[in-house]
C-alpha positions in Angstrom: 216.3 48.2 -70.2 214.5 50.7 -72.0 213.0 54.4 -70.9 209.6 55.5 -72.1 208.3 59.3 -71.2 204.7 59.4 -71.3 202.3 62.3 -71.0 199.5 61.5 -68.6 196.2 63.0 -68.7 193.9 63.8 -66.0 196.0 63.8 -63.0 195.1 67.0 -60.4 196.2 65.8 -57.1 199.1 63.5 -55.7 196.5 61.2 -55.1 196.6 61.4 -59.4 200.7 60.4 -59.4 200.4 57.7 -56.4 197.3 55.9 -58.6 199.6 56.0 -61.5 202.9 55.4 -60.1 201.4 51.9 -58.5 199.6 51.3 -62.3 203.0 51.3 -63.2 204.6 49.8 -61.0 202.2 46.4 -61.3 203.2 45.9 -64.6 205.7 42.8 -65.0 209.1 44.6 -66.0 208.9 47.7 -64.4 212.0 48.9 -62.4 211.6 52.5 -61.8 208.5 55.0 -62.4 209.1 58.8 -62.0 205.4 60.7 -62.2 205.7 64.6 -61.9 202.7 66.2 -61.7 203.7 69.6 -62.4 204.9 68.1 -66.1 201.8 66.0 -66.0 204.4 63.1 -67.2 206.0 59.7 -66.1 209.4 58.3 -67.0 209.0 54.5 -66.6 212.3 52.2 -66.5 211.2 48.3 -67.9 212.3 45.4 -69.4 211.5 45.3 -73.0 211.6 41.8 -73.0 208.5 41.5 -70.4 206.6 44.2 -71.4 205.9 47.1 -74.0 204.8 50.7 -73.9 201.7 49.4 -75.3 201.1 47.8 -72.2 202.3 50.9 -69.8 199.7 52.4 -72.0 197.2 50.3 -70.9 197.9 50.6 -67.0 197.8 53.9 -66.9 194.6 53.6 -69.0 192.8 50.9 -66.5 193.5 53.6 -63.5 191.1 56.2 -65.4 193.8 58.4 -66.9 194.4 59.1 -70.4 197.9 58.8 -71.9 199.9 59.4 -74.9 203.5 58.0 -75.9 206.9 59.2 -77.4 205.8 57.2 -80.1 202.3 59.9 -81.0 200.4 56.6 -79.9 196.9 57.9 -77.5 194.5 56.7 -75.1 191.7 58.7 -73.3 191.1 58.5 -69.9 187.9 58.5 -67.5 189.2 61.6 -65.5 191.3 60.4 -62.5 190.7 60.6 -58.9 189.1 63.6 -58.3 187.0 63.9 -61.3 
């Protein structure tokens, strides 16, 4: 099992860490997601051998948020929730 921090962009409301944290969660591998929104970042538990930060990436990504890895990798988001 492997831990990847990302820093999530675009998230206002809790209604911004439940639409992440069930991104997350939906991705084969996943065992634990921990999205603060004060921090505006998630701590995702997986399986490296089912999935990748490229694909957490992408999740968080498809629910309109953008995102950006330990790693320096970045995506843009289309604003969240509320925007």
């Amino acid at each position: 099992m492997q831990t990847e921090h990302l820093k999530v962009t675009g998230m206002t409301c809790g209604g911004c860490t439940k639409n992440v944290t069930h991104a997350l969660e939906s991705v084969p591998g996943v065992s634990n997601v921990k999205v603060t929104l004060a921090t505006g970042e998630a701590a995702v538990l997986f399986d490296e051998g089912r999935t990748s930060p490229e694909k957490l990436m992408s999740a968080v990504q498809r629910a309109g948020y953008g995102v950006e890895a330990d790693s320096g990798a970045r995506v843009e988001g289309k604003g969240g929730c509320c925007a």
